[in-house]
C-alpha positions in Angstrom: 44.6 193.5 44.9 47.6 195.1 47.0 50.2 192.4 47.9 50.8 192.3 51.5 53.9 192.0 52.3 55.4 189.5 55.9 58.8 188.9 56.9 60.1 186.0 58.8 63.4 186.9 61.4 65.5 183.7 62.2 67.9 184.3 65.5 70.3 181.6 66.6 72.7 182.4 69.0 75.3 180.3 70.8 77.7 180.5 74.0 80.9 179.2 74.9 79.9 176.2 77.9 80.0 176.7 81.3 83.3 175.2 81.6 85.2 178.5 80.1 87.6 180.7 82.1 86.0 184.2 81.3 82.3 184.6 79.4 81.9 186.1 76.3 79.2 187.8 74.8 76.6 185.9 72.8 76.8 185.0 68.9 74.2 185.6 67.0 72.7 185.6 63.1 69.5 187.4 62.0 67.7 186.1 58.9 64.9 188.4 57.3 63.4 186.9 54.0 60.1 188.9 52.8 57.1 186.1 52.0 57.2 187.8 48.3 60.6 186.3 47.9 59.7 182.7 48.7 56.4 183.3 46.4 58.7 184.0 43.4 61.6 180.8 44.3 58.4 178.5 44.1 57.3 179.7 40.8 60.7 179.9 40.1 61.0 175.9 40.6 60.0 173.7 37.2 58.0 170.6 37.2 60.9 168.2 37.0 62.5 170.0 40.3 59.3 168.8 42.1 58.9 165.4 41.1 63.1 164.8 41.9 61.9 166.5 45.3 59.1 163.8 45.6 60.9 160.4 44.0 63.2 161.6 46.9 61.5 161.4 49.6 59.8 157.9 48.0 63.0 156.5 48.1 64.0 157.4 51.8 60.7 156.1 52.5 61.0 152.2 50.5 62.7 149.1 52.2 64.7 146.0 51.2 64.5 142.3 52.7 66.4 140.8 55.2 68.9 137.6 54.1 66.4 135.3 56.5 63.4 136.9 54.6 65.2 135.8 51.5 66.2 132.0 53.1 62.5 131.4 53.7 61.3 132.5 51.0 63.6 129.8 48.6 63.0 127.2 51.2 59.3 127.7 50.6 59.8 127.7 47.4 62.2 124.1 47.4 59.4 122.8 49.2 56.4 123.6 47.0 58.0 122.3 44.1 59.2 118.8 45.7 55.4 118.5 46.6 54.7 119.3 42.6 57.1 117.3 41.2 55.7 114.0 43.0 52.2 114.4 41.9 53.4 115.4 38.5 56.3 112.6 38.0 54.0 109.9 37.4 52.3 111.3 34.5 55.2 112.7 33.0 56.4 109.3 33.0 53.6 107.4 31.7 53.4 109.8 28.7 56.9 109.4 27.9 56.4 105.5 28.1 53.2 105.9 25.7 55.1 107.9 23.4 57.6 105.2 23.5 55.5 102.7 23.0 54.2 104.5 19.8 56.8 105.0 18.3 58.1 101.5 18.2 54.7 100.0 16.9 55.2 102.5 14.2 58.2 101.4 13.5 56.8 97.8 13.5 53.9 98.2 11.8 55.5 100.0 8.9 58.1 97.2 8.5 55.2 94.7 8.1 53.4 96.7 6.0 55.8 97.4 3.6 56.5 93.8 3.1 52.9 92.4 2.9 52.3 94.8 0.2 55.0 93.5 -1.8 55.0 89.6 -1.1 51.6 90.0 -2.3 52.8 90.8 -6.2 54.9 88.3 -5.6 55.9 85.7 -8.4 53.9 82.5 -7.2 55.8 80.0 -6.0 58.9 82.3 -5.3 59.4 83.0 -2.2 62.2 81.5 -0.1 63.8 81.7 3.2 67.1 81.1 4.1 69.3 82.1 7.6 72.9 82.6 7.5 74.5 83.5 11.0 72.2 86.1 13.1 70.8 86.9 9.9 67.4 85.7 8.4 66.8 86.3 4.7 63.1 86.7 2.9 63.3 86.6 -0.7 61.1 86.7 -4.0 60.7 87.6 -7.4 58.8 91.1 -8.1 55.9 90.8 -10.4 54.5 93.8 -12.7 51.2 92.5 -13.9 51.1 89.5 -16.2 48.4 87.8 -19.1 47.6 85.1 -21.3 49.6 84.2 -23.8 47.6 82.4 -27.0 47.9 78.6 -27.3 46.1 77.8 -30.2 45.3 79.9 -33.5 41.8 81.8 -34.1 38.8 80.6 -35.7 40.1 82.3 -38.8 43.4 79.9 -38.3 45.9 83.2 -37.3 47.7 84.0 -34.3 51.1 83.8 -32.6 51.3 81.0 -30.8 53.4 80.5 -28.1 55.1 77.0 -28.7 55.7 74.8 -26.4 57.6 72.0 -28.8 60.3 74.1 -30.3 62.0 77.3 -28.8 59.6 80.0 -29.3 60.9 83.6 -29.8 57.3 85.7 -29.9 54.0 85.0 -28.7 50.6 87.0 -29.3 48.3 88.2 -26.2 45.1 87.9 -25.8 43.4 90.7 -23.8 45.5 94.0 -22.6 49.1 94.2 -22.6 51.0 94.2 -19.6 53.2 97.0 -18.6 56.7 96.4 -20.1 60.1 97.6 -19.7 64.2 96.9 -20.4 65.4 94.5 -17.6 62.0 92.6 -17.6 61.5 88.7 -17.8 58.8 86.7 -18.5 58.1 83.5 -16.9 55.1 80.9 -17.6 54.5 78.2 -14.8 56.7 78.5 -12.0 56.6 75.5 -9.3 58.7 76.0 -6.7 61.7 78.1 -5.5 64.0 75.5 -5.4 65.6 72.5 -8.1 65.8 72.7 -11.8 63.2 72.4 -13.9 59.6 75.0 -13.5 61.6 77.1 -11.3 62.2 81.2 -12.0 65.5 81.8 -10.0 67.0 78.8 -12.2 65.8 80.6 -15.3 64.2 77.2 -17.4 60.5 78.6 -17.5 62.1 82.7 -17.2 62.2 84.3 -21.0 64.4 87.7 -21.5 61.5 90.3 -22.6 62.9 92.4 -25.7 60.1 94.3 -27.3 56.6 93.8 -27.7 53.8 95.6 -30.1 50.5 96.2 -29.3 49.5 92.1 -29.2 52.6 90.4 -29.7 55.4 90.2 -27.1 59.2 89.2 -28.2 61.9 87.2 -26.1 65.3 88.5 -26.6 66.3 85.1 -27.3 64.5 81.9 -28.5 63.1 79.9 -25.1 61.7 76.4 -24.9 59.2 76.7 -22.0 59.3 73.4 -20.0 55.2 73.5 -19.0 52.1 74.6 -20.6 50.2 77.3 -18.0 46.5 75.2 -17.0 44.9 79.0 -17.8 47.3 80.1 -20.5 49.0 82.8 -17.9 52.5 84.2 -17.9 53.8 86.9 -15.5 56.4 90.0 -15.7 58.8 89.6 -13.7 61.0 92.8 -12.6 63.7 91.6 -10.3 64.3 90.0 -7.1 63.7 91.4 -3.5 65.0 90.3 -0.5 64.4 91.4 3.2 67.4 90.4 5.6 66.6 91.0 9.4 70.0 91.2 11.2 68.3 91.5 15.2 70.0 92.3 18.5 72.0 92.1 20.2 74.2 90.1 18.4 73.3 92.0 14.9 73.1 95.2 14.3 69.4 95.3 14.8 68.0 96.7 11.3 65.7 95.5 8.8 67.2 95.8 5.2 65.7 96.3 1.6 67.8 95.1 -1.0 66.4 95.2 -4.8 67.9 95.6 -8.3 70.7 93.5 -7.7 69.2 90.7 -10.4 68.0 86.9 -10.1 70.5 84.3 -8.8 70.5 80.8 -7.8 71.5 79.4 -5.1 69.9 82.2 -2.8 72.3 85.4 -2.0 73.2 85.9 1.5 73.2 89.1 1.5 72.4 90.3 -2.1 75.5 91.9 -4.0 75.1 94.7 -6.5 72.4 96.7 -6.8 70.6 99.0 -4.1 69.6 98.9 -0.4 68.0 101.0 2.0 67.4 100.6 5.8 63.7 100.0 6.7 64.1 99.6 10.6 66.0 99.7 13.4 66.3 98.5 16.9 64.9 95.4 16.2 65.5 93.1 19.0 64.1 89.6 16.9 62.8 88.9 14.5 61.4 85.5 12.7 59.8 84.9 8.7 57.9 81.4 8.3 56.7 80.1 5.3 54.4 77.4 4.4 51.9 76.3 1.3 48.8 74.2 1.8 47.5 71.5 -0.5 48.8 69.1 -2.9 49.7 71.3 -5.1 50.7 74.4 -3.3 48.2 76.9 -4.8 48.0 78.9 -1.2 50.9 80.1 0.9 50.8 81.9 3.9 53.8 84.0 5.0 54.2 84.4 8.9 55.8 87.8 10.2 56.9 88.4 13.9 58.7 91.3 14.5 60.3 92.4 18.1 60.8 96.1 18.4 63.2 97.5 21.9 64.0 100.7 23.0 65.4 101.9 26.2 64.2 98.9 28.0 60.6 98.7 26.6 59.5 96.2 23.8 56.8 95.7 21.3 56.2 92.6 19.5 53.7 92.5 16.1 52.7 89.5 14.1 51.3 89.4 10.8 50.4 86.9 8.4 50.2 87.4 4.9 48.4 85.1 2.5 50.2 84.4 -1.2 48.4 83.3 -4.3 50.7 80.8 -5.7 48.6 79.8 -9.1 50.8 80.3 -11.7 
């Protein structure tokens, strides 16, 4: 096809003003571009030359904000969230005061827990309470299982008796041996935490264990036993435990295990020796009661009350734990 060719003429003159002595002749420009030329400058032009042209022209076209556009916008804003934060505040609260609360009757619970599971394997007739200062001090004798020890000889006239006469070294068992171990005692009858005579912490009924076979069980020294067992029973004996609550605010507010520190009489306040470990904190009060029923104290029951704070909130638990004291 045969290119046509067109040319454009541009023509801009100019004249001094009116205000001019003498007139002079007109200035002027011609300029003659042929269309063909302007054809080959656009193809001339690459992609990226257009879309700079374009972004250009976006960008005289886009605004800003104003400062009061800006000022009503964060006043808007201040005021949607002061109308969120009181509906949420209550809510927030109460879950931090629930989680509070949980957390302290963990606490609590734990502490009583631990405790009733061990005054329950607790020698019988060993536990003992004493209160020196802001402190209040639980202890008792840790049993490891226990037996019968044989009183009288078999019908074919053998046997290791225990004897009850003379200081006895040995003694045969009848049924399963206990679990034995260095450090163990073994102690047959005990009456009563306190005095002289049937009492563990003393030592007159407590026997050093040495060694033992598969039926017979040996004392590392000769013991004289003060009183027969009614069912033939002795017990293992570990070591001592004591419990010492020390509350606020006069205390330090902690619940401490001692153990391993061996058996004394009178009762340690605290214990000395051996190991501790911290089983709460924050404890605000804290009280331990003790009483055994009957003539001859064959039932205990251990009262626990325990008064947890923490930033101004309080839970109190009570437990009661009931002790088999037969020897």
């Amino acid at each position: 096809m045969p290119c046509h060719k067109k040319s454009f003429e541009f023509r801009v003159s100019s004249s001094e003003s009116k205000g001019q002595a003498a007139p002079r002749s007109p200035l002027s420009f011609e300029f003659r571009v042929s269309s063909s030329e302007l054809e080959e400058r656009a193809k001339s032009l690459s992609p990226l030359d257009w879309k700079l042209e374009t972004g250009n022209s976006k960008l005289r076209k886009s605004r800003g904000f104003t400062l009061v556009e800006m000022i009503m916008v964060v006043a808007i804003t201040g005021i949607i969230a002061a109308v969120v934060a009181v509906f949420i505040r209550r809510p927030v609260e109460s879950y931090v005061d629930v989680a509070r609360r949980g957390e302290l009757s963990d606490i609590a619970d734990t502490a009583l827990r631990r405790i009733t599971r061990d005054v329950r394997s607790a020698l019988p007739n060993s536990i003992r309470i004493t209160t020196a200062g802001n402190v209040t001090y639980l202890e008792y004798l840790q049993t490891s299982g226990g037996g019968r020890y044989r009183a009288a000889p078999d019908s074919a006239g053998a046997g290791n008796v225990l004897d009850f006469v003379a200081a006895d070294v040995s003694f045969d068992v009848i049924g399963t041996m206990p679990a034995l171990a260095a450090g163990n005692s073994i102690v047959i009858y005990n009456l009563a935490p306190t005095g002289s005579t049937a009492n563990a912490y003393s030592g007159d009924n407590r026997g050093a264990y040495s060694s033992n076979t598969a039926t017979t069980i040996t004392l590392s020294a000769a013991k004289l036993f003060p009183f027969q067992s009614p069912a033939k029973r002795f017990q293992v004996v570990e070591d001592a435990v004591t419990y010492a609550c020390d509350p606020l605010p006069t205390g330090a507010g902690v619940l401490r295990r001692y153990w391993n520190y061996g058996i004394v009489d009178p009762q340690p306040t605290p214990p000395t020796g051996g190991s501790n470990a911290l089983l709460a904190t924050n404890i605000a009060s804290c009280s331990f009661t003790y009483s055994a029923s009957g003539g001859t104290a064959r039932t205990g029951m251990l009262a626990l009350n325990l008064q947890v704070e923490q930033a101004g909130e309080r839970v109190q638990l009570f437990q009661q734990v009931h002790v088999n004291n037969v020897p």
